[in-house]
N, C-alpha and C positions, 0 to 999 in steps of 0.2 A: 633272584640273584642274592636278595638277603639273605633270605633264608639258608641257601647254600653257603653262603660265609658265614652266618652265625653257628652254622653245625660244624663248620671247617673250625674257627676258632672257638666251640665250644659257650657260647654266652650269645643274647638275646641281645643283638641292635640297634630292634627297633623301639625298644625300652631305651626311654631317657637316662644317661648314665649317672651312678649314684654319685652325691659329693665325697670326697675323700673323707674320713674319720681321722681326727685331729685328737693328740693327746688332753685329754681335758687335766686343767693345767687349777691348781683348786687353792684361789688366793682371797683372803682374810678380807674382810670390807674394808679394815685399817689398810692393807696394803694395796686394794683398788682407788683408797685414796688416793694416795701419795703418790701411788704411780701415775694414775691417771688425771688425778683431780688437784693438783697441786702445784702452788706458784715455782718456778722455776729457780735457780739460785740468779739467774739473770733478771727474772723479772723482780726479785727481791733487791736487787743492786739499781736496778730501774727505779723502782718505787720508793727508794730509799734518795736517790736522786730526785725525783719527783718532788719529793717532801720538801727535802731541803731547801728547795727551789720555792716554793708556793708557802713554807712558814720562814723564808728568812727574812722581813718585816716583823717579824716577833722576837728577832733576837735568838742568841746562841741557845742561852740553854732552856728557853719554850719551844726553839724550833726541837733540839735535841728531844725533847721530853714526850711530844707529837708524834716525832716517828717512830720512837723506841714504842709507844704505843698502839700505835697504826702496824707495825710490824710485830708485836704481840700479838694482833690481832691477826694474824697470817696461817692460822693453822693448816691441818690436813682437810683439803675439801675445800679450802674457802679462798675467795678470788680476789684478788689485789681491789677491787671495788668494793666488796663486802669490808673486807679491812680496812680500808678510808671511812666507810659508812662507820662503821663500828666504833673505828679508833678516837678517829675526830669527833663524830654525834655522840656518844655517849655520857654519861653521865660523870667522867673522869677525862676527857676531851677539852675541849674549847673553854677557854675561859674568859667572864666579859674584859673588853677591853682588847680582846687577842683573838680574836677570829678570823678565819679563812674559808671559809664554810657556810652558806644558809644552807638549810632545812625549813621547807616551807611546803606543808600540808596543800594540794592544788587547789582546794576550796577554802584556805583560811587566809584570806588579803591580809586580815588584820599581824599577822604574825609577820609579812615582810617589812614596813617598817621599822620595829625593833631591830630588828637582825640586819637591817640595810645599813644602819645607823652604826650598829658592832662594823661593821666591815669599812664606815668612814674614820670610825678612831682609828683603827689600825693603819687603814691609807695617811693619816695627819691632816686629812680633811677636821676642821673646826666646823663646820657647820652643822647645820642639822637636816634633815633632809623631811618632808612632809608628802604624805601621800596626798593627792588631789582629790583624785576620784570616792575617797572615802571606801569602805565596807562595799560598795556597791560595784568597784573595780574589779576584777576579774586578775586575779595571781599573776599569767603572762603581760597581762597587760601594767598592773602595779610593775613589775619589772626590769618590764619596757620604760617604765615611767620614770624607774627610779637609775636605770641606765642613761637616757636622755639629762637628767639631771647635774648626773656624775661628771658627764664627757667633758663640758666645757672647765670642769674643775681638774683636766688633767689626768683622771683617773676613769677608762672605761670598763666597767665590769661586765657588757654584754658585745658581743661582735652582732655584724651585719648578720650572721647566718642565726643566730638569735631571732632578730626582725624577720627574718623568713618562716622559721619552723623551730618551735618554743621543745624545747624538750626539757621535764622537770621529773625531778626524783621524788616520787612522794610515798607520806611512810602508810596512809592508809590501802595501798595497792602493791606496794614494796616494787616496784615496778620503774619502768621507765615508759612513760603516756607520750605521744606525742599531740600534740595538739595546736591547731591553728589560731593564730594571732588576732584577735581584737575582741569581741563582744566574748570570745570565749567560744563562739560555735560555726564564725565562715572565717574568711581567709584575713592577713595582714596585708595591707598595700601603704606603701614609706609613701608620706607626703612632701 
């Protein structure tokens, strides 16, 4: 029966049929960017409200100075999170005294301190904040430590879903790791 219709309409049925041939359409890397790869005018209106929100603790014109930065950093290709990474971490970013931001390497405990400590000037916390556990703490768990801290001073820097499942931005993996809560290698359980 096939065969009699395929000789009737002239073409081979029981062959899988070809896909259609599409005009190949022949666009510059720059313009596969932009088209493809690149923040939105909405998402730049977003991110721009984002900023403002998360540096106005710094005042008018540091918060201004942040985003106008953070929004530099917005090119063709690059995603509203490389641009916060970029904008705020860099070396033209964050200034002591004025941070919103840690950067903390997953393996360098010693580096949350300092930077926990930036983040209570900014709150108007007077205090000073001390890690317990020493060098021997473990990032999530410094953290943890330094969030339990903060709470009763009015200021929490980690939520519950923190305490569940630690996720840290770190620069030697450029990555987002997720990783479970306590010793650094089984799970978190809230006491």
């Amino acid at each position: 029966m096939l065969k009699l219709l395929s000789k009737l309409l002239g073409r081979d049925l029981t062959a899988p049929p070809e896909p259609p041939v599409e005009e190949d359409e022949n666009l510059s890397d720059a313009q596969i960017l932009k088209e493809y790869f690149s923040a939105s005018t909405q998402a730049k209106q977003a991110l721009r409200r984002f900023l403002t929100l998360i540096t106005a603790q710094l005042g008018t014109e540091e918060s201004q100075r942040l985003t106008k930065l953070v929004i530099s950093h917005l090119g063709r290709g690059d995603t509203t999170s490389e641009a916060i990474e970029s904008g705020i971490l860099d070396d033209e970013g964050q200034r002591r005294g004025k941070w919103v931001l840690l950067q903390v390497d997953w393996k360098a405990t010693e580096e949350v301190e300092w930077q926990a400590n930036e983040l209570l000037t900014v709150a108007g916390i007077n205090e000073t904040w001390h890690l317990q556990g020493g060098t021997r703490t473990t990032v999530p768990r410094a953290l943890l430590e330094f969030s339990s801290w903060v709470k009763p001073r009015g200021r929490p820097f980690a939520s519950s879903r923190l305490r569940k499942r630690c996720v840290l931005r770190t620069a030697d993996v450029g990555g987002k790791i997720g990783r479970d809560c306590s010793n650094g290698e089984g799970s978190w359980s809230e006491s």
